[in-house]
N, C-alpha and C positions, 0 to 999 in steps of 0.2 A: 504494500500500500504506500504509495507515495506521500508524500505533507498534505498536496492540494488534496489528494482523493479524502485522508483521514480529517483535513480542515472541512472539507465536505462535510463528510460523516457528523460532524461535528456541528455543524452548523441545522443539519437534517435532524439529528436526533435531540438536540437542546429541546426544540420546543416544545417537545412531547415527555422528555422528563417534568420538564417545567409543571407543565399537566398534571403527570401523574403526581410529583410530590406537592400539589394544590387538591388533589382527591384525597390523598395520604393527611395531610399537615392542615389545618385550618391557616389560612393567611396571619401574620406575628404568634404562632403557638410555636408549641417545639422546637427543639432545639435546632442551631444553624448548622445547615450540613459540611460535614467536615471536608468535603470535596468538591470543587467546580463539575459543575458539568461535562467539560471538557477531560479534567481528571479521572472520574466516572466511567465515563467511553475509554480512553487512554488505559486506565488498569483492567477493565475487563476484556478489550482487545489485547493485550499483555497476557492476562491469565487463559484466554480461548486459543490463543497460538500456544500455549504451552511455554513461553520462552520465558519466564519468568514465575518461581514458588510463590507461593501467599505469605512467605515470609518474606522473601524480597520485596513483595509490594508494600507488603504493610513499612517496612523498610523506608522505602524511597519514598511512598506518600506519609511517613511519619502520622499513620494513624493505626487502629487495632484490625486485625484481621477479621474480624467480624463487616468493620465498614468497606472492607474489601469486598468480601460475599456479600455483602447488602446492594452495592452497587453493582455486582455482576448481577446479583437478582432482580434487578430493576432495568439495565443497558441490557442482557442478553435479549428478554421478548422483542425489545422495538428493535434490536439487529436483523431478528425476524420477520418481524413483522412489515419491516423495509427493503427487503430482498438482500441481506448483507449475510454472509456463511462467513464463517473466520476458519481460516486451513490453521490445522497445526506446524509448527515450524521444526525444523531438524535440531536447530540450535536449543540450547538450554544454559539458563542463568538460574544458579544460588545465592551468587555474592553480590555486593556492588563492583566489589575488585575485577569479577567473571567478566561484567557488563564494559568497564574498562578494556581489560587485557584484549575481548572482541574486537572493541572499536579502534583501538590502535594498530591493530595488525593491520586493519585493513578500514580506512575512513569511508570508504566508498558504501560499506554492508550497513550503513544507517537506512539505505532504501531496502525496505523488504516488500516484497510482494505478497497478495493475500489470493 
């Protein structure tokens, strides 16, 4: 998936989380979600390729694993519901260190295809 096609996605699927956590959340109740939108889409395409544990995510978005599964629970339907399949990836990250040593070998492998 390239930037533009994931800035897409991103732009497609906001409006309809927006939605859903206004069905979920009365307007000023509950608490403020610990993730953008964009964050949201970003770790559960992370966690649908495989390329990335629920410990790494919780990691790099310095939040609990549970807000991780919460937001794949909420970003995977409308991935479907949008005609979007996420392939799983060959590559696999544990560390942040992993996610480094990657990008260094080779700066070009930031483009992944989906």
């Amino acid at each position: 998936m390239t930037r533009q096609q994931f800035n897409n996605l991103i732009d497609v699927l906001t409006p309809a989380l927006e939605v859903q956590r206004e069905r979920l959340v009365a307007p000023g109740t509950g608490a403020k979600a610990k993730l953008t939108p964009a964050d949201r889409i970003l770790a559960t395409v992370l966690h649908l390729r495989k390329l990335a544990t629920m410990n790494l995510l919780r990691e790099l978005f310095g939040v609990t694993a549970m807000t991780i599964s919460r937001a794949k629970q909420e970003v995977r339907p409308l991935l479907e519901t949008h005609g979007h399949h996420i392939d799983t990836s060959t590559a696999r990250f544990r560390t942040p260190a992993d996610i480094a040593t990657f990008l260094a070998s080779n700066p070009t492998k930031v483009k992944t295809t989906t």
